[in-house]
C-alpha positions in Angstrom: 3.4 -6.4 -1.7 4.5 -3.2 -0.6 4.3 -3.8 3.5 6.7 -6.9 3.8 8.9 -5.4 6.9 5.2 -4.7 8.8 4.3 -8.5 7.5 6.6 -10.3 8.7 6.5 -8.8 12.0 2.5 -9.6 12.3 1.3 -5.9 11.4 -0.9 -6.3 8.6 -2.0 -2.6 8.0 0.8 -0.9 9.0 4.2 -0.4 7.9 6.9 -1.4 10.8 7.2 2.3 11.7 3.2 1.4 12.5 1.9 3.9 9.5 -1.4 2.7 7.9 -0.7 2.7 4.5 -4.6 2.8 3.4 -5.1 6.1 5.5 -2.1 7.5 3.9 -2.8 7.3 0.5 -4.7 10.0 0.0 -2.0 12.5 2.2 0.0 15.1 0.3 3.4 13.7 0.0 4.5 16.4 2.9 1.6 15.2 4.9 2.3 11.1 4.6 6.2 10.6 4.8 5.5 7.1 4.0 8.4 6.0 1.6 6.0 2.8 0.3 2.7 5.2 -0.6 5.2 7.6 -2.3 7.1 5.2 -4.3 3.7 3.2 -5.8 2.6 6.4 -6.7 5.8 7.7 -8.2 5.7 4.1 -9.7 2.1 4.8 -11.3 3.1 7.9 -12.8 6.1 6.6 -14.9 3.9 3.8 -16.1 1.8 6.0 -17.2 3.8 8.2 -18.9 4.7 4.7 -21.6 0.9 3.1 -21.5 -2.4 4.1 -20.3 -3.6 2.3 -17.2 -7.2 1.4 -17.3 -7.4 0.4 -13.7 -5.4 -0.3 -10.3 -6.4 -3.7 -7.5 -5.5 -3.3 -4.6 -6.1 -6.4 -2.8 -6.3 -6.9 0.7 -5.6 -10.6 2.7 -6.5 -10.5 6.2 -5.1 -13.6 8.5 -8.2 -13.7 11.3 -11.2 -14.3 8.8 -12.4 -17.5 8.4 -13.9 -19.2 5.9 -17.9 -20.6 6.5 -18.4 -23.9 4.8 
């Protein structure tokens, strides 16, 4: 999970400092200042340096669907 400080506050999309982190994933680093985007991406790129990654999930939970029986 890389938004628990926005989580635990009740923002699901955002970050606490109320940053999207969906919309800001395709932003330049300059352009994004969001520490979590850059650090999964910096992440990614050491881990691929050691094995080749064949694909990345993001998954998504949202807390107002329900479920239709």
């Amino acid at each position: 999970m890389i938004n628990p400080d926005g989580v635990v506050f009740g923002h699901y999309r955002t970050n606490l400092s109320g940053k999207d982190l969906n919309r800001k994933w395709n932003a330049t680093e300059k352009e994004t200042s969001v520490p979590e985007v850059t650090s999964i991406k910096n992440f990614i790129q050491e881990v691929s340096k050691e094995r080749e990654i064949r694909f990345i999930i993001d998954l998504h939970g949202h807390s107002k669907k329900y479920v239709c029986h």
